[in-house]
N, C-alpha and C positions, 0 to 999 in steps of 0.2 A: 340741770336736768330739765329737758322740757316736757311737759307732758300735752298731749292732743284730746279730743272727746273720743270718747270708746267707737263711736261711728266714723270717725275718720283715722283710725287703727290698722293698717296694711303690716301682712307681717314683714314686711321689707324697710315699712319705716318707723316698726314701734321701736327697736332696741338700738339703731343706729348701726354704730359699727361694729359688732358684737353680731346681732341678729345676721352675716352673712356666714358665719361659722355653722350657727345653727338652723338655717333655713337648706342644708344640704344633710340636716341627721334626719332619716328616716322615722315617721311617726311620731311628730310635737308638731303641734298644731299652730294658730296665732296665736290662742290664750294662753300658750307653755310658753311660747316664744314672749311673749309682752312679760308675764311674771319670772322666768331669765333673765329677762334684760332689765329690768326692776330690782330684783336680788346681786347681780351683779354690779349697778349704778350703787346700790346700797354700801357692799362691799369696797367698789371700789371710792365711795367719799370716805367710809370708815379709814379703810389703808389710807388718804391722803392726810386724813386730821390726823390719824397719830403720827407718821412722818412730821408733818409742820409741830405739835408738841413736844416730839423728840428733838427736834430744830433747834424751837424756841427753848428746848431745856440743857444743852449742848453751847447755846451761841450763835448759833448757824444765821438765826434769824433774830432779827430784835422787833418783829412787829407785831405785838400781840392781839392788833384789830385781825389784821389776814388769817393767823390761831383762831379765834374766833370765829370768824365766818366759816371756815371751814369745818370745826367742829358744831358749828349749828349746822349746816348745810348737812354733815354725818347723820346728827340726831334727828333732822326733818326727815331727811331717806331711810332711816330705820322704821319711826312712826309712822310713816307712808304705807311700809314693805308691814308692820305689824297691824296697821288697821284691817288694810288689804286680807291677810290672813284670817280676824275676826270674823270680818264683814263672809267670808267664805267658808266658817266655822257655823255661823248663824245658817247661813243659807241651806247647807246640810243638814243640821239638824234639823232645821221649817221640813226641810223635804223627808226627812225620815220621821216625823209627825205623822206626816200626810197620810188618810187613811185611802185605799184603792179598792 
């Protein structure tokens, strides 16, 4: 997963190949489109690390560094996809703080 600075975020090249499905649905913005294709990368390192430990628990595979990696690579994009969340929970609340 690569990520770029929020300033050089085009919705054509935050989510990669994913984001052409979604830059043709009506009404999602770049910020939907980037947190899609974030939630998605998520999912999808999830789906490949249990694959590779069903692998590794089957036979299939005998290399438990490659298990590894990809199960961290899972838990980094989940805690990515969960701070992102926080960070966006706080920020709401600050704003409904605010007195107008």
């Amino acid at each position: 997963m690569t990520l770029s600075p929020l300033s050089l975020v085009t919705p054509s090249s935050a989510t990669g190949a994913s984001s052409t499905a979604l830059s043709n649905a009506p009404g999602l913005g770049g910020f939907s489109r980037v947190l899609s294709g974030l939630l998605n990368d998520a999912n999808g390192q999830q789906a490949h690390a249990e694959q590779a430990v069903q692998n590794l628990a089957v036979g299939r595979a005998d290399n438990v560094h490659n298990v590894m990696l990809s199960m961290a690579k899972a838990d980094l994009s989940f805690h990515l996809v969960l701070e992102i969340r926080n960070r966006l929970s706080d920020a709401y609340q600050e704003i409904m703080r605010m007195q107008v």
